[in-house]
C-alpha positions in Angstrom: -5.7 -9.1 4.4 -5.9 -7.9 8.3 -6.3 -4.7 7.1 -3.6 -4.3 5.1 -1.3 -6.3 6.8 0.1 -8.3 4.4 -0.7 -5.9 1.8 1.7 -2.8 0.6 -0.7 0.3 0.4 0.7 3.5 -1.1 -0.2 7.2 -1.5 1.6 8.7 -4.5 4.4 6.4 -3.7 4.5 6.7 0.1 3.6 3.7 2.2 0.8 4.6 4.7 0.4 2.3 8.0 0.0 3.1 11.3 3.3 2.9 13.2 3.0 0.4 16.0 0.3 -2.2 14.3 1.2 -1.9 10.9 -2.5 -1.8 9.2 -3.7 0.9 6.9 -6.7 3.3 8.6 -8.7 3.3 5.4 -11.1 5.8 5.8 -7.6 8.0 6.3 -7.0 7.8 2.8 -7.5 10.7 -0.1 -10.4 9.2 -2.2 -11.7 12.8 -2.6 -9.1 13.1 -5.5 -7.9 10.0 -7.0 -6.1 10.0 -10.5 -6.0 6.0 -10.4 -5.3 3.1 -8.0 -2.9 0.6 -9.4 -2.9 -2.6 -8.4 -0.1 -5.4 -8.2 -0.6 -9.1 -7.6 1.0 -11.4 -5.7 4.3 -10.6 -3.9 6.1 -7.6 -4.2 8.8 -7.3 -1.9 11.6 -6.8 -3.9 10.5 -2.8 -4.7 8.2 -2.4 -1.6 9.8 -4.4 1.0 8.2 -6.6 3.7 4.9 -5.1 3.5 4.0 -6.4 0.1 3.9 -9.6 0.8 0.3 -10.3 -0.9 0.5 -7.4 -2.8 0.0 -3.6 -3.6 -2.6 -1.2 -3.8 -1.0 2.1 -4.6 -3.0 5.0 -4.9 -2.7 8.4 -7.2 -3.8 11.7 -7.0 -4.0 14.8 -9.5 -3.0 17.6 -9.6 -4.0 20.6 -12.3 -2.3 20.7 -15.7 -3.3 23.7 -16.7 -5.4 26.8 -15.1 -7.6 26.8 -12.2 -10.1 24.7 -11.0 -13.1 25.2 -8.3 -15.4 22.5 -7.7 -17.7 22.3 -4.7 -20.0 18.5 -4.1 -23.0 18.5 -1.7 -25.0 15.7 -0.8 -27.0 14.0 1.3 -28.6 11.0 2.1 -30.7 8.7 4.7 -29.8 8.2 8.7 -28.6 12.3 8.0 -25.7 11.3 5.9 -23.7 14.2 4.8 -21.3 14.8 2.5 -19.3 17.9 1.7 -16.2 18.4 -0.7 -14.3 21.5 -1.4 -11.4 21.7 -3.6 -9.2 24.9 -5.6 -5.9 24.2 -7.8 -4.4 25.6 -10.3 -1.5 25.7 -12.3 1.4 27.8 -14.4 4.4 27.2 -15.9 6.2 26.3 -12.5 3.8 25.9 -10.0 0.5 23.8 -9.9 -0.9 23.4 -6.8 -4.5 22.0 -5.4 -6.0 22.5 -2.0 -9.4 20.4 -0.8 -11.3 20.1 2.5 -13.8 16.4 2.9 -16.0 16.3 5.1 -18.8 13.4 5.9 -20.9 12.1 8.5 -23.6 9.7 9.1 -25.6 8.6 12.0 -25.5 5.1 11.0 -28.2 2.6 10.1 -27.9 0.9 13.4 -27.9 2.2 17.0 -24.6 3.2 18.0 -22.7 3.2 14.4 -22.1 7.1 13.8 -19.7 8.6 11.8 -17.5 12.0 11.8 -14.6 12.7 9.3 -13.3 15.7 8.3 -9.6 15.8 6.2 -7.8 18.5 4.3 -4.9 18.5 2.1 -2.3 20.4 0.3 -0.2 19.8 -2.8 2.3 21.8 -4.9 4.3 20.8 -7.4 7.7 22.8 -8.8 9.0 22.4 -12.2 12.7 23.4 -12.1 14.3 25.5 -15.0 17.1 22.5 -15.7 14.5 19.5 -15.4 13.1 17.7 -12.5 10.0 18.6 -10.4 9.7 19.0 -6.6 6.8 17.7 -4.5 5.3 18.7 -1.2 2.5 17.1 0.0 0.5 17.8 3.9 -2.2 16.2 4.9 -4.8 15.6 7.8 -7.6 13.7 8.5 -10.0 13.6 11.9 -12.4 10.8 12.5 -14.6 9.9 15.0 -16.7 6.3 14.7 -19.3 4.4 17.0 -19.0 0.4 17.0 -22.1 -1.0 17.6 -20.6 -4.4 17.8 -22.1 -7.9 16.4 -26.6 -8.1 16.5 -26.7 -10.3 19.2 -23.8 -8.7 21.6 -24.2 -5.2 21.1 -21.3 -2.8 22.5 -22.8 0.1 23.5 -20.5 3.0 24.8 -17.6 1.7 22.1 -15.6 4.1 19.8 -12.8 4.6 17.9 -10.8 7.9 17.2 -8.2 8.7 15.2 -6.2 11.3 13.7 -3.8 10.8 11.2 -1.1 13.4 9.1 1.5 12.9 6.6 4.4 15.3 5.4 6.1 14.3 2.1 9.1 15.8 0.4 10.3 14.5 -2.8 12.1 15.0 -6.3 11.5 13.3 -9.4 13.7 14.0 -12.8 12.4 11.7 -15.7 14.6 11.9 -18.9 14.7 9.2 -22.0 17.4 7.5 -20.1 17.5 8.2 -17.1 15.4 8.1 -13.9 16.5 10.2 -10.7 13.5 9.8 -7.6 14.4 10.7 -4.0 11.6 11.4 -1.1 11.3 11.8 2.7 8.1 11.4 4.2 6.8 11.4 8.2 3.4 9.7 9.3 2.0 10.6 12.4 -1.6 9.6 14.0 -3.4 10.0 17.7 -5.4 7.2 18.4 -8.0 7.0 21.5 -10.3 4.3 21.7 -13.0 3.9 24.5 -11.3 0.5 25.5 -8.7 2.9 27.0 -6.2 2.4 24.3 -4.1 6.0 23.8 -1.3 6.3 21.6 0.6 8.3 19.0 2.5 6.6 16.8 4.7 7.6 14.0 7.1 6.8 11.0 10.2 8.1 9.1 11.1 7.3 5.8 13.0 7.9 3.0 13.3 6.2 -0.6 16.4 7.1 -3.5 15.7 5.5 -6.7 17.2 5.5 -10.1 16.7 4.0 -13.7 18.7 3.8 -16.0 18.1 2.2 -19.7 22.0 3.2 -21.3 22.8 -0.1 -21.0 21.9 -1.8 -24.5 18.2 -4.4 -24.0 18.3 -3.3 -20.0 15.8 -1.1 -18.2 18.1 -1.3 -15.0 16.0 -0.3 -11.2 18.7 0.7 -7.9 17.6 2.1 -4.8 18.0 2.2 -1.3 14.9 2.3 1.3 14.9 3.6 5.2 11.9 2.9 7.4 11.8 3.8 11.1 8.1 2.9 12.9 7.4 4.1 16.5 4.9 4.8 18.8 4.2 5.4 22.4 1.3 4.2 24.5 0.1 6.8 27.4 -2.5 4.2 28.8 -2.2 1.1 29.6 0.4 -0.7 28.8 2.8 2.4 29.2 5.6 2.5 27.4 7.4 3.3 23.9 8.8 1.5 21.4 11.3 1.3 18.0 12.3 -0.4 15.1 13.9 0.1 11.9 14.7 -1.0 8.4 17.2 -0.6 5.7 17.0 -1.9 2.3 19.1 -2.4 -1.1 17.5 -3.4 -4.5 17.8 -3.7 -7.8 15.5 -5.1 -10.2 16.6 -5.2 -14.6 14.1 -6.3 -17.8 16.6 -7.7 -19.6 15.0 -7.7 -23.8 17.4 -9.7 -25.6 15.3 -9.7 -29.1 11.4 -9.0 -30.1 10.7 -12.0 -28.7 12.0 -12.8 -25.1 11.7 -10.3 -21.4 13.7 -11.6 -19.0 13.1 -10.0 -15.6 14.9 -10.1 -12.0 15.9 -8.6 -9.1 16.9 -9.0 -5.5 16.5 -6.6 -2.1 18.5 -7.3 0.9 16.2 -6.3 3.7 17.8 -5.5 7.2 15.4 -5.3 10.2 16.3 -4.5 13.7 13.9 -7.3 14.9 15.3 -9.9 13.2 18.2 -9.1 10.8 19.1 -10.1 7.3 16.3 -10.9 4.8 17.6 -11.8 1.3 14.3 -11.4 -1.3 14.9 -12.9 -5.1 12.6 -12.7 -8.1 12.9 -14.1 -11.3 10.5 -13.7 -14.6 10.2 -14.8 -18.3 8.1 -13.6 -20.8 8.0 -14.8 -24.6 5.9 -13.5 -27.3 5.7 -16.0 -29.9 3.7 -13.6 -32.2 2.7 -9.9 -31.9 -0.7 -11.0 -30.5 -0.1 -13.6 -27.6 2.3 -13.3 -24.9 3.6 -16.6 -22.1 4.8 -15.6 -19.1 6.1 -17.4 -15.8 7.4 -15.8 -12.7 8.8 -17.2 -9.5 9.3 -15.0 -6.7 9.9 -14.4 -2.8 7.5 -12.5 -0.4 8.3 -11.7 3.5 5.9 -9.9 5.9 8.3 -8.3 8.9 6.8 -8.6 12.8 5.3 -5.4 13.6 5.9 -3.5 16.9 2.4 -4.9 18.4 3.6 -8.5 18.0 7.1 -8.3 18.8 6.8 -5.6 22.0 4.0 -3.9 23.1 1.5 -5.9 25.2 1.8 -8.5 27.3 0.8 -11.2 24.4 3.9 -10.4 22.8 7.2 -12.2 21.7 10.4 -10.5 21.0 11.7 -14.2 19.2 9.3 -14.4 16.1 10.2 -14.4 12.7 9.5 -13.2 9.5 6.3 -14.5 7.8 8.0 -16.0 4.5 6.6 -17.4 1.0 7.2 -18.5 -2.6 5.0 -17.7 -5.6 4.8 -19.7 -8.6 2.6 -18.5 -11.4 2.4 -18.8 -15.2 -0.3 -17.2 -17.9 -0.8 -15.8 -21.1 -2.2 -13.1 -23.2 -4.1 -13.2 -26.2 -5.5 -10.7 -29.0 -7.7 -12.7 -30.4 -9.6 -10.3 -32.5 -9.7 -6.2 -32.9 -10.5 -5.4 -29.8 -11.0 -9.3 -27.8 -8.6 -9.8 -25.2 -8.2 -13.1 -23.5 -6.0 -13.7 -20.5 -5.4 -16.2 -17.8 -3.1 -16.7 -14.8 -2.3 -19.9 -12.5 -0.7 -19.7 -9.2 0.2 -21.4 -6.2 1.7 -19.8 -3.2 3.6 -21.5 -0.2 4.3 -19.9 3.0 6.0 -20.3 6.2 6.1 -18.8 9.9 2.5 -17.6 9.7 2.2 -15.2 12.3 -0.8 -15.7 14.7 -2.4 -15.3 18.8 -2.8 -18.4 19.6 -4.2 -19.8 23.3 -1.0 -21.0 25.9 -1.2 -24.0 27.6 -0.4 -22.3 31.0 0.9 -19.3 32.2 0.3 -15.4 32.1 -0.7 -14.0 29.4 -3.1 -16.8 28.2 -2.2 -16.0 24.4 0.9 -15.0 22.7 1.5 -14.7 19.4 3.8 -17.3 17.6 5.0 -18.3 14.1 2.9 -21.1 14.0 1.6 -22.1 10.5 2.1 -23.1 7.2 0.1 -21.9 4.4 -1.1 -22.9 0.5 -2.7 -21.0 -1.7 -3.3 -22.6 -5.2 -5.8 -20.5 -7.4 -6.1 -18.8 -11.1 -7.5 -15.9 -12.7 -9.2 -15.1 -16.0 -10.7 -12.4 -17.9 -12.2 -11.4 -21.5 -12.3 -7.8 -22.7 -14.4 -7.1 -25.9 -14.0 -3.5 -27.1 -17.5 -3.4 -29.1 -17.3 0.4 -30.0 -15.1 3.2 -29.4 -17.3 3.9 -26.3 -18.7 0.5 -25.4 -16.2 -2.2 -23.5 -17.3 -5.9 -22.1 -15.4 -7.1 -19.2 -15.8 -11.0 -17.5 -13.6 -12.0 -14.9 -13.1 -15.7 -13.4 -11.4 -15.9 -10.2 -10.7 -19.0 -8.1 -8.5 -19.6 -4.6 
């Protein structure tokens, strides 16, 4: 939602939003070598913090496993669209590394709607002799893009640039019993728009997480979270700006038999803006056979004011609050034959403190944003999945808010 808002979007585990507004640049993101992109429904702020309020989309990249690799994509298409993708890797048994360069264009298939993007990235990856593997990851992305505005009001003159670059450090050590992650990361972007917006914004972060499953029927999640977003305008309105957050959670899948998963966790969220957010979940699964599984869940979600709403123009207000809801949901699993899957999920969310821009009655500036609403979302989801050979799958999905 919003662009990404009051979604958590992550790059190999990093979170990716721009600084000052909080919203994900999504042509910024590495689709030119994607393992998978997981996806999590419905809040998710004890592990991803205030972000995750609706949800998260994390996506993965590869790297080699063996060897080396080469692979060169050309293509074109109408209104001179333009694609070209270069990529090496390789890999021993220490290092394994892969370096691409994207690059697409388009003139659009309306007046004024060109497009310019050009990215390049690096990854390496370090096994170490006693266990564990170190990660470095760089990249950059350049884009230029026309906005031709709505049919009837065209905008003729209007762009958007941006350029965007991440740094990530991490270590991850996975054993049969224990868990050991720790990363640092910095986001950085240059944005110019033809409004006369200028900025560069940026964020620091790092993320310590552990596992541990040596206590008997307990997969046991700890970890500690630091954020800090900031940004600096040099047009108009001048000025820079700051915040920060610091979180504890912990999060245990409690299996007391074959039958029952009992899930929960908590994160104590401090934010300069506003203070002390306390974010429970709670879950319950129960298998009644080894082919259908009941669950229910009930669990917090928080969005945290972002630097645009609580500082940096004149429609903003240092006093709001954090968004805030509850999710209820319940479902089930079924096997019903080799290969036919049933499942179905209800769920109702309830929210609070909406954040919006909303008209004043008088005064300078004539809109400010305010926690203003309420919110309920009631809705379900269901799908079948018939495996009909070993190469042949059949997917239908219901959905309805």
């Amino acid at each position: 939602g919003q662009n990404g808002r009051r979604i958590a979007v992550l790059v190999d585990g990093r979170p990716e939003k721009m600084g000052l507004f909080g919203c994900a640049v999504t042509h910024a993101f590495p689709l030119d070598n994607v393992e998978r992109i997981e996806v999590v429904r419905g809040p998710a702020s004890v592990l991803y913090g205030g972000e995750a309020m609706g949800g998260v989309i994390h996506i993965r990249t590869r790297l080699p496993e063996k060897g080396f690799q080469n692979r060169l994509e050309l293509s074109g298409g109408g209104y001179a669209s333009r694609a070209f993708n270069l990529n090496h890797g390789g890999a021993d048994k220490r290092l394994r590394y892969l370096l691409t360069f994207d690059h697409r264009s388009s003139d659009g298939f309306r007046p004024q709607s060109a497009y310019l993007g050009n990215s390049a990235t690096g990854q390496f990856a370090w096994s170490l002799p006693a266990g564990g593997e170190i990660r470095f990851q760089a990249r950059y992305f350049a884009g230029d893009k026309d906005e031709p505005g709505p049919i009837e009001r065209p905008s003729p003159g209007y762009f958007t640039r941006y350029h965007r670059g991440t740094l990530d450090l991490g270590y991850h050590h996975a054993g049969t019993q224990k868990d050991w992650e720790a990363r640092i990361y910095h986001n950085f972007g240059h944005h110019r728009f033809s409004d006369g917006w200028h900025s560069r914004d940026n964020t620091f972060g790092g993320l310590l997480r552990f596992t541990t499953r040596d206590l008997e029927h307990h997969d046991l999640t700890m970890g500690l979270d630091l954020r800090m977003f900031g940004g600096r305008s040099l047009g108009q309105p001048r000025g820079e700006w700051r915040k920060w957050e610091a979180a504890l959670f912990v999060h245990d899948d409690w299996i007391p038999g074959q039958r029952w998963v009992v899930s929960g966790g908590m994160r104590l969220h401090n934010d300069s803006s506003f203070g002390l957010e306390v974010v429970p979940r709670l879950g319950l699964a129960f298998l009644p056979s080894g082919k259908v599984t009941l669950r229910v869940s009930l669990s917090r979600g928080f969005r945290s004011p972002q630097l645009n709403e609580l500082e940096v123009f004149p429609s903003a207000n240092p006093d709001l609050k954090p968004e805030r809801m509850w999710n209820l949901e319940t479902g089930f699993e079924a096997r019903l034959l080799d290969g036919l899957t049933l499942e179905a999920t209800i769920f109702r969310m309830r929210g609070t403190n909406l954040i919006r821009l909303v008209p004043r009655d008088a005064g300078i500036p004539p809109f400010r944003f305010e926690n203003i609403d309420e919110f309920v979302f009631t809705g379900m989801e269901a799908g079948l999945r018939a495996r009909l050979t070993s190469r042949l799958n059949l997917g239908l999905n219901y959905s309805r808010l």
